[in-house]
N, C-alpha and C positions, 0 to 999 in steps of 0.2 A: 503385941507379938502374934503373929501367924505360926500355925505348922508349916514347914516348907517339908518335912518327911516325919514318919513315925511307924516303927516296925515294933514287934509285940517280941518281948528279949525271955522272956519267963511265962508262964502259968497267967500269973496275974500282974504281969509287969509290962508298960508298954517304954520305949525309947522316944522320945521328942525332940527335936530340930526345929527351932522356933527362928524366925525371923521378922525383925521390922519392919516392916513395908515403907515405912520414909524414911529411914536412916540406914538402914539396910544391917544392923547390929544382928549378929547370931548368938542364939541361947541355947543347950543342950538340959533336957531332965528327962528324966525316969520318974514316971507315976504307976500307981496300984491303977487297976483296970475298971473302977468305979469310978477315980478322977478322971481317967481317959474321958469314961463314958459320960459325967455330969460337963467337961469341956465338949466335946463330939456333939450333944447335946445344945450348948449354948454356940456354936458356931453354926448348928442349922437353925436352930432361933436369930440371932446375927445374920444369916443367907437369906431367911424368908422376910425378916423384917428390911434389909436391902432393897427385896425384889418388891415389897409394896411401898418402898417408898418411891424406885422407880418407875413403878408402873403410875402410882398419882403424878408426879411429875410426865412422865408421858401426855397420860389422857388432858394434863391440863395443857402442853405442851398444844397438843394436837385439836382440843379446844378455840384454838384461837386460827387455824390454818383453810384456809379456803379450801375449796372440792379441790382442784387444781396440784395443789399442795399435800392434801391426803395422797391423792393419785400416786403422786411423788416417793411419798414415804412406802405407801405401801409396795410400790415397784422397784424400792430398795431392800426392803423386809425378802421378799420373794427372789433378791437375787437377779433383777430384768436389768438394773441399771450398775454396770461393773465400770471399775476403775478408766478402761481403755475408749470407754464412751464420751470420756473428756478431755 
């Protein structure tokens, strides 16, 4: 389950809207502001270990891609090469 929203109801009380991301199921809870914080916590642990496993995939991605082919990607990165150029 994902937060899809979560607004702070109390003191130390946060409101949670939780959703599946493949089934698309919704869950509603109320935690103390420590639980918020130890989840808040492991979803940016979750976000960074994401982005490094993307990025290895990438550089090995781009590993294997001729000069020709970098040129490519990186003139997509920047924005040079938009939809209406094809």
């Amino acid at each position: 389950m994902e937060p899809a929203h979560w607004v702070q109801v109390e003191a130390d009380r946060w409101q949670l809207e939780l959703q599946c991301p493949e089934c698309g199921a919704e869950q509603e809870m109320t935690l103390d502001a420590e639980s918020v914080h130890a989840y808040n916590v492991l979803l940016y642990e979750a976000a960074d270990a994401m982005q490094g496993a993307a990025g290895r995939l990438l550089e090995e991605w781009t590993s294997d891609l001729t000069a020709g082919d970098r040129r490519f990607v990186e003139a997509l990165r920047h924005g040079h090469i938009l939809p209406i150029d094809f």
